[in-house]
N, C-alpha and C positions, 0 to 999 in steps of 0.2 A: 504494500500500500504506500509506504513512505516514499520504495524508491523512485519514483519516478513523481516528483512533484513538480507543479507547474506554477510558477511566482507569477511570470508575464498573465500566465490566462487569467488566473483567480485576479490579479489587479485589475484585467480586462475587464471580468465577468461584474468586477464590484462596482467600477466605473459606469456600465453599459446599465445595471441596477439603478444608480445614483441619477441618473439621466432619464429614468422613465419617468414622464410627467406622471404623477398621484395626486390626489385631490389633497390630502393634506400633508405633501411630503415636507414642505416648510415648518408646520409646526409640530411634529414628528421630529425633525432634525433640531428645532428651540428646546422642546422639551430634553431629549438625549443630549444636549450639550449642557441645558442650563443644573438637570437633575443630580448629576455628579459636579457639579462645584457647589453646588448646597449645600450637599453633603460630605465633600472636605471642609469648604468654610466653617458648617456645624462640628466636625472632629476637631479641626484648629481651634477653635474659639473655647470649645466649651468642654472637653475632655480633660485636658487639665488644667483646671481652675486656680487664679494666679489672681494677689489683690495690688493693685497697681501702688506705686507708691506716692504718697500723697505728698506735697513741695509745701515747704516749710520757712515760713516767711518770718524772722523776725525782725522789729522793727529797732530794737534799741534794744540796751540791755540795764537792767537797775542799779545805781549806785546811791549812794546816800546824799542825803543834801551836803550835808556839810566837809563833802572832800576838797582839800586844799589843792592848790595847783602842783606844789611837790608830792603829794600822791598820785595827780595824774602821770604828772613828765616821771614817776616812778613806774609805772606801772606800763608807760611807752619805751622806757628803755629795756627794762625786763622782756618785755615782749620783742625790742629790735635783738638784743643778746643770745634771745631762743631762737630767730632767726635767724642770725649770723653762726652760732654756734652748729644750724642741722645744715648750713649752706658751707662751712666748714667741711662738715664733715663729709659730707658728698662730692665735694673734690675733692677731699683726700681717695676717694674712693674712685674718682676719676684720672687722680695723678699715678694709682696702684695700677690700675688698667693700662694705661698709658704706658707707663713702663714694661707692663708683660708684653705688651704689645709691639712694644719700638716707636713709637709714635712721642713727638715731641709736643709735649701739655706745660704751658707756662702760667703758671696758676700766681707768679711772685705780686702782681700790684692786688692781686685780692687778699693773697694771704697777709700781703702788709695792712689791710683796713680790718682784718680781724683781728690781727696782733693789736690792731689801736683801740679796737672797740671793749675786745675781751680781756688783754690781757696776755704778754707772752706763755703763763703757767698754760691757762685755759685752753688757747689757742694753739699749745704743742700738744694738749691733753684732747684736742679734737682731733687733730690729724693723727694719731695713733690708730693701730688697727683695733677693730672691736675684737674681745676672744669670743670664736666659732664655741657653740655647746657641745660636751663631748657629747659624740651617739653612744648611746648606752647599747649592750649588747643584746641579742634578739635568744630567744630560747634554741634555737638552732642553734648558732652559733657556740654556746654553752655547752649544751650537750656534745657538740665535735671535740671541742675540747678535752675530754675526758672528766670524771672524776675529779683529778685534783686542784685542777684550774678553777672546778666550781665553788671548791671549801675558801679560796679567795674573792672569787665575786660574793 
């Protein structure tokens, strides 16, 4: 049955089909077009139900009446030093790439306005690498070990 199959006729046949005028082959062909995108739009939509997330406006935030103005310029420096400090530290994380890489990253007129900002201490204490967490070992692992490696973990 298979071996001899005919792609040109059946295209033909479907073709020469498709062409017989029918009294309602137009809406025949609306319906079997529109019936299955219904019904993926209805699986996409509503199969897995998901609650949108809702935009969150605010408009100001509370302080007391009676904060002084060296409260506030405290509380703007504090907040430039926490962003100098995480801008710190992502060049240095940029300067580490850099050099694994061979690529020439001159980071010197920024690092001078943190040094000014923060501090030489702070500002050598950014650009240090952060330590990686040890990976703890998996039960696999332990058990390859044998025995006496485990009375030490």
């Amino acid at each position: 049955m298979f071996n001899t199959v005919d792609v040109g006729g059946g295209l033909s046949d479907f073709w020469a089909y498709i062409r017989e005028p029918r009294p309602h082959r137009w809406a025949s062909w609306g319906v079997a077009i529109t019936l299955p995108i219904v019904i993926f739009y209805g699986f996409s939509e509503h199969l897995i139900p998901y609650e949108k997330e809702k935009t969150k406006i605010i408009y100001f935030e509370n302080w007391t009446q009676d904060r002084s103005a060296a409260e506030i310029r405290a509380e703007w420096v504090a907040r430039a030093k926490a962003t100098t400090r995480a801008n710190a530290e992502k060049r240095a994380e940029y300067q580490r790439l850099a050099d694994m890489m061979g690529v020439e990253y001159d980071s010197a007129e920024a690092d001078k306005v943190t040094r000014e900002t923060l501090g030489e201490a702070e500002a050598a204490a950014a650009k240090q690498k952060k330590p990686v967490a040890v990976p703890r070992s998996t039960l696999a692992e332990r058990a390859a070990r044998g025995p006496q490696a485990q009375a030490a973990d």
